[in-house]
Every structure is written in structure tokens, then in C-alpha cells.
C-alpha positions in Angstrom: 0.0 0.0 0.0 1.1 3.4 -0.8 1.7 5.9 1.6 -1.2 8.4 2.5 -1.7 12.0 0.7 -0.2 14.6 3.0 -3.3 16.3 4.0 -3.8 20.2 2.1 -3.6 23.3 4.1 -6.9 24.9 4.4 -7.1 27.9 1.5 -6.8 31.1 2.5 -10.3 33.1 3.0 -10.8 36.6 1.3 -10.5 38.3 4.9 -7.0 36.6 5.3 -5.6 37.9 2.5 -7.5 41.2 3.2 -5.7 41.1 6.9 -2.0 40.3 5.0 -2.4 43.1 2.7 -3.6 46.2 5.1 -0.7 44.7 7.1 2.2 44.8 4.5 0.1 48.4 3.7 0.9 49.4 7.4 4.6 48.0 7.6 5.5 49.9 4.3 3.6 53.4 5.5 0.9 53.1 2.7 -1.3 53.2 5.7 -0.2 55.5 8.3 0.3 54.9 12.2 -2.7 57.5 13.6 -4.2 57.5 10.2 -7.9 56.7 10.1 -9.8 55.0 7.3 -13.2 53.6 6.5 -14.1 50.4 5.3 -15.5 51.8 2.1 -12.7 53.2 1.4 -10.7 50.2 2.1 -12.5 48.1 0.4 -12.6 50.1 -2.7 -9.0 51.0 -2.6 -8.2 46.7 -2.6 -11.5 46.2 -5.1 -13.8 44.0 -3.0 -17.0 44.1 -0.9 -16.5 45.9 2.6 -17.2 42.6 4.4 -14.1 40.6 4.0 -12.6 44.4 5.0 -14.3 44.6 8.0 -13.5 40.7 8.9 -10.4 41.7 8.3 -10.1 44.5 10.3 -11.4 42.9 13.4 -9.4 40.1 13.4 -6.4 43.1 13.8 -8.4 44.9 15.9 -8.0 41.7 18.4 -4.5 41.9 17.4 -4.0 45.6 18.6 -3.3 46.9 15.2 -6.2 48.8 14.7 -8.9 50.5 16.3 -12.5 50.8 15.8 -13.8 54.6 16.1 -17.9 54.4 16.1 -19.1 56.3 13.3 -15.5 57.2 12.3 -13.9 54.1 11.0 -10.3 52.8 12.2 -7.4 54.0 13.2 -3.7 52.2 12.7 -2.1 51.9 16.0 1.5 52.7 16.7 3.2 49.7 17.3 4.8 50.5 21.1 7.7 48.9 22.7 5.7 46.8 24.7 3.8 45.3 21.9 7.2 44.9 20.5 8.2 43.0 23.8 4.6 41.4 24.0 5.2 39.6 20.5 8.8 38.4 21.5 8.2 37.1 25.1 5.9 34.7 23.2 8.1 33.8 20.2 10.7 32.8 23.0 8.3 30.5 24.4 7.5 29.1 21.2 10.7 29.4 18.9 13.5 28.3 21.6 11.4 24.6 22.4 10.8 24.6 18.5 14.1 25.2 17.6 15.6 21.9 20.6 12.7 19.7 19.2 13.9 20.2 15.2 17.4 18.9 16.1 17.9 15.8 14.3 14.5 16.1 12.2 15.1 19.8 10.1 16.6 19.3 6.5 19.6 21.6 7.3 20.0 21.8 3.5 16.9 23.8 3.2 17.7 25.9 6.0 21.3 26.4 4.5 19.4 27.3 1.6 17.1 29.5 3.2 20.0 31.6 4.2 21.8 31.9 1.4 19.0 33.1 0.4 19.0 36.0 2.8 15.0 34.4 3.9 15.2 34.8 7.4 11.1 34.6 7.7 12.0 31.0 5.6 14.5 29.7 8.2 12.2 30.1 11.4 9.1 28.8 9.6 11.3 25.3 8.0 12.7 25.3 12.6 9.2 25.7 13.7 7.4 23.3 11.2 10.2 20.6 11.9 9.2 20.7 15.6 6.1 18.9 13.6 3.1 21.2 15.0 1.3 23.0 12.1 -0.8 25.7 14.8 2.5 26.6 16.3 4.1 27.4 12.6 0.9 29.2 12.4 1.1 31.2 15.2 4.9 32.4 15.1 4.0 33.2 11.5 1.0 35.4 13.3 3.5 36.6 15.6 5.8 37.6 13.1 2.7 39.6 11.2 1.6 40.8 14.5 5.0 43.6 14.2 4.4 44.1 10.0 7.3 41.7 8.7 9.9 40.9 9.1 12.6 43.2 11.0 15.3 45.7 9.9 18.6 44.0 11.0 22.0 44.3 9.9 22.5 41.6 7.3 25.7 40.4 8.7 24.6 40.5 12.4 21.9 38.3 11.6 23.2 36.0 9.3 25.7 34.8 12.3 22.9 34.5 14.9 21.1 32.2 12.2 24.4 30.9 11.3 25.2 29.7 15.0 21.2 28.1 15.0 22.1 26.2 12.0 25.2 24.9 13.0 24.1 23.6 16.5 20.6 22.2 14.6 23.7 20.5 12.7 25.5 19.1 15.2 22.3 17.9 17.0 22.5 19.9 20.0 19.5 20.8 21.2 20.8 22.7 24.3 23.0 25.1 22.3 20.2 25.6 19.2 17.7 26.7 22.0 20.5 29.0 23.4 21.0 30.2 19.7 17.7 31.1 19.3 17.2 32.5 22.1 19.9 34.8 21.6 18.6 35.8 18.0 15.4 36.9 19.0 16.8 38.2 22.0 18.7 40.5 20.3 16.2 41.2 18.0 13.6 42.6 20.6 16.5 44.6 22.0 17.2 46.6 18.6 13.7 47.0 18.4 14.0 48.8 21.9 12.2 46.4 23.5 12.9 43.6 26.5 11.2 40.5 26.9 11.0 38.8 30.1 
């Protein structure tokens, strides 16, 4: 008997990709932090109906990226450094176990890959989905949205922090890959001007 279909992700609903793009609108300034805007105007401005908008915008309104003003529509929120540290006091619960559990069982190739690559978002998502839990690649990914994208580090500074992940993940050290990613996002946080706990 052959072995079973690998079972599909679930497709994407019109309000997700509605929530990606006002997201990527925010991290690139299209949509300003204090700025207010209306559904309509959304909605017309990405071509659909206003209901996948306003989906949309509640599900980031839960996510403390916007806010609903009655009769007014919403405002973008300024991301603070406390959402900052918010968002990374959970990705160190959730990436450091990850990144001890996908010793042994990552494709380092892909991850090697990933970084020559310079696809930082890549190499966490290939860590987190080795630690074989598809909500908790979900949820980092979320995480990762939650601050618009991915972050402005130096290139070079960052390529060593993933370097030193991939080469414990390598040697099959779980200790020191946790360490290493702790570290990373550590350090990430801090230029951020944040400090997880």
C-alpha cells in the first residue's frame, strides 16, 4: 500500500488575504500609524466588498493593530515597545522549544538554503514546522505579522545569529540551538527597543 496524501492546508479566505495586505500596507507606510480610514474606502481601494474588510479588520483589531472609532472608522495603532516585547516574550516560548525539538529532524540543507538566500522569515518557519506542530508554525507566523514583517537588522549581524542556530541544529545539540535562538530573537527585541521577560 502506498503511503497516505499529505493532508492540504486549508485555502486562505478573502479576509485573510485582506488582513496580509492592510498589514504589509501598514509595515510599508501606505497606511499611516494615527491614520484613520473607513471600510469603504478600504474596500474600494483593494477592489472588494467591505465585508471581508471589516472581517479583516477585526481580526487586527483583536491583534492591537487597529482600532475601531464608532461612526469614524479605524485607526492604525502605533506599534509600542511593549507590543514589541509582547510579541517576543511569546516567540521565546514558542521558537527556543521549537528550535531543541527540530534537532535531528530539520533538512539543514533547506535551512542552508534559506539563508543563502537571505530568507530569514523562511528559516524560522522550515525550525518551527520541523518541531512537527502545524498551529504553532501558524502562530509564530502570526507573531511575526503581529510587528508588520519581518525586521530591519543588519544583514551580517543576523546572518551569524542564524548561522550559530544552524550549526548547533547541525551538530544535533539541542541545548545550544535553544541558546542560539534565544539569543537571535533576544537581540532582535533589544534593537527594536524592546525587552522581553
Amino acid at each position: 500500500m502506498s503511503a497516505p496524501l499529505e493532508p492540504l492546508a486549508a485555502p486562505q479566505t478573502l479576509a485573510a488575504h485582506t488582513r496580509r495586505a492592510v498589514l504589509a500596507a501598514i509595515a510599508d507606510g501606505r497606511l499611516e500609524p494615527g491614520g484613520r480610514y473607513s471600510v469603504a474606502q478600504l474596500a474600494e481601494q483593494l477592489g472588494i466588498s467591505r465585508t471581508p474588510v471589516r472581517e479583516a479588520l477585526l481580526v487586527l483589531e483583536r491583534e492591537g493593530r487597529v482600532r475601531f472609532e464608532r461612526n469614524k472608522g479605524v485607526r492604525v495603532l502605533e506599534t509600542t515597545a511593549a507590543d514589541v516585547a509582547e510579541v517576543f516574550e511569546l516567540r521565546l516560548l514558542l521558537e527556543v522549544p521549537a528550535a531543541a525539538k527540530a534537532c535531528g529532524v530539520v533538512d539543514t540543507d533547506a535551512l542552508e538554503a534559506a539563508l543563502d538566500e537571505g530568507d530569514g522569515e523562511r528559516f524560522h518557519e522550515l525550525i518551527v514546522l520541523a518541531a512537527g506542530n502545524r498551529r504553532l508554525a501558524a502562530i509564530v507566523a502570526g507573531l511575526r505579522e503581529a510587528l508588520g514583517g519581518p525586521t530591519t537588522r543588519d544583514p551580517e549581524e543576523a546572518a551569524a545569529e542564524h548561522r550559530a542556530i544552524l550549526a548547533a541544529l547541525e551538530a544535533g545539540d539541542a541545548d545550544r540551538a535553544g541558546a542560539a535562538m534565544r539569543y537571535h530573537l533576544r537581540r532582535t527585541a533589544e534593537l527594536l527597543g524592546a525587552t522581553p521577560a
